[in-house]
C-alpha positions, 0 to 999 in steps of 0.5 A, a space after each residue: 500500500 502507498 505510504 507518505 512521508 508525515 511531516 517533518 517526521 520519519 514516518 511512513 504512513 499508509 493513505 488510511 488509517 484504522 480510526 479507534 473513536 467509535 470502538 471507544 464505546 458508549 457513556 461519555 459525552 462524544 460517543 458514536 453509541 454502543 459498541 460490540 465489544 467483540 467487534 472492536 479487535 477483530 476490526 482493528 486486525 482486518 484494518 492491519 491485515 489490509 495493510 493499514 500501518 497506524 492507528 489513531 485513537 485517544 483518551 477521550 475515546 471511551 474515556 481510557 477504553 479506546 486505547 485499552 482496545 488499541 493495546 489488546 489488538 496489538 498484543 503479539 501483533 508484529 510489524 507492530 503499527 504506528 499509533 497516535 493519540 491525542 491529550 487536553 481532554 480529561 475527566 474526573 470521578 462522575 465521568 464529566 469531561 474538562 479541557 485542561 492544557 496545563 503542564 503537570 495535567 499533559 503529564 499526568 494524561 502521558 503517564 495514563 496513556 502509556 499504561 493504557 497502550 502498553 507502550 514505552 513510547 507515543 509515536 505521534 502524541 496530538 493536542 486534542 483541541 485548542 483549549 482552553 486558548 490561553 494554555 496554548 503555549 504551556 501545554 505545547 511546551 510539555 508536549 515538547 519536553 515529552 519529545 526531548 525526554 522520549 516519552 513521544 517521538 513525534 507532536 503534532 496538533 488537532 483542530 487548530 487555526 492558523 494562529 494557533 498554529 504559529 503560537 506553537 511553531 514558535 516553541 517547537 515544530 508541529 509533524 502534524 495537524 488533524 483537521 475535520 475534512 470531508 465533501 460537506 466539511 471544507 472550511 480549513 480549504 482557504 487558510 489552514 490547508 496552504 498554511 500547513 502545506 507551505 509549513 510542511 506540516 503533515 495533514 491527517 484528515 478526520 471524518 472524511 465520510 463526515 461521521 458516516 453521513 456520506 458512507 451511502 447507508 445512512 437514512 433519515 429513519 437511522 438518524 432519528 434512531 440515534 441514541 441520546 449520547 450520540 454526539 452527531 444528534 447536533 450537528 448541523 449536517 444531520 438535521 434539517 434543512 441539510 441532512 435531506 440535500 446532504 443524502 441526496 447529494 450522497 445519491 449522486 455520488 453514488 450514480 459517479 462511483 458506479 463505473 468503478 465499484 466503489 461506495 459513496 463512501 469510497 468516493 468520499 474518502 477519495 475525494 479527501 484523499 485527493 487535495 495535495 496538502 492531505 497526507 492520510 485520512 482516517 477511516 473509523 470501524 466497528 467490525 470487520 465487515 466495516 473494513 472490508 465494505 471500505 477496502 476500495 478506497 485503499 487504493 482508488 485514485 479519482 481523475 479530474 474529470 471525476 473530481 469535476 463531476 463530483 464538485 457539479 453535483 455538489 454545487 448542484 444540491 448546495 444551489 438546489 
């Protein structure tokens, strides 16, 4: 499977990599629902028996139980993946999720996550938000000490603006940010993406099938059936006016994808893969049969009359 270079680090990364989010499972605030339990390993060993060399996970993940899972696929796994994980969220005693960038908090959430992996080392160790803002700088700070000490190899940021992003170039270099990028998600394209491009900083994009919208399963009557905890239950492209043009739009991408047999979604993580700044997208699974229902888009490369394509029906539904 092609790789690509990840910033300025010597990491070699797959296209796609497995996303651990939903394996994280139910009872805290940003779960995707439950999850079957004995789903979660077995899909984390399709994504790598695919070819796939890194996950993507973090603490806020099932609070701590996404990268127990991470930690039980890889037992005995040889060539052992790259795995990256993010910090800056924590939570107390009743489950209640905080931001906190202070130093001895990012320490103290680095500690946690070496035990929870298994691991004596973090390959790519991410700020998971850029808040509070004000704590920018300390907690980029200690992720940069964490690098020096050897408890990370490489740092790398999530969410952040091109502001953000210059307050902690100038502490340390950023490897890495990991923006949201999808077909209805495009708002880093006119700053953020040249930004990191120029900077040489590596892109891995997140929910490049916008958190299952674009996947071509998705249906009005499934949504209305998410469960309370489910975080998308808020999110603009999930209600109305913009569910019903966003699952017609998925339709068209469906008729563009026929001729080479591949999914909406397969189109959709195309499509993200396809700007020049992004280095790799993460593709989140629950089960095996979710890896395999994804497997085309591994290796498929979309030629400019089908980008156009897509970009028509796109602005076709948005004028609609």
């Amino acid at each position: 499977m092609e790789t690509r270079q990840l910033g300025n680090s010597d990491l070699y990364i797959t296209r796609i990599g497995f996303g651990a989010w939903a394996v994280g499972g139910s009872g805290w605030y940003g779960s995707m629902g439950p999850q079957n339990e004995d789903d979660s390993v077995p899909a984390i060993h399709a994504a790598l028996d695919r070819g796939i060399n890194w996950i993507d996970t973090a603490a806020l993940y099932g609070l701590g139980h996404s990268e127990e899972v991470v930690a039980r696929a890889l037992q005995g796994r040889s060539p052992r993946p790259y795995v990256f994980t993010k910090c800056a969220r924590v939570w107390d005693a009743n489950r209640n999720v905080g931001a906190s960038m202070k130093a001895e908090s990012i320490r103290r959430e680095c500690e946690g996550t070496l035990r929870r992996l298994k691991t004596d080392v973090i390959d790519l160790y991410q700020i998971h938000w850029p808040e509070p803002d004000e704590e920018i700088e300390e907690g980029w700070a200690e992720l940069a000490r964490l690098k020096k000490e050897g408890k990370v190899r490489y740092i790398g940021v999530s969410n952040f603006n091109v502001d953000q992003m210059k307050r902690a170039q100038a502490i340390a270099p950023i490897t890495s940010l990991q923006p949201p990028y999808s077909l209805v998600t495009r708002e880093i394209e006119r700053e953020v993406l040249p930004y990191a491009q120029n900077q040489h900083i590596g892109i891995i994009v997140y929910s490049p099938m916008s958190a299952g919208l674009l996947t071509g399963r998705m249906t009005k009557q499934r949504v209305a059936n998410f469960t309370s905890e489910d975080w998308r239950r808020n999110l603009p492209n999930f209600r109305e006016p913009l569910l019903s043009r966003n699952l017609r739009f998925v339709e068209r991408l469906r008729e563009i994808g026929k001729g080479r047999g591949a999914s909406p979604g397969e189109m959709a993580i195309a499509w993200s893969l396809n700007h020049p700044a992004v280095t790799g997208a993460i593709v989140g699974s629950r089960s095996p049969q979710q890896v395999e229902g994804m497997s085309a888009a591994f290796e498929l490369r979309l030629s400019p009359a089908e980008i156009a394509e897509i970009e028509a029906a796109l602005q076709e539904e948005w004028a609609a």
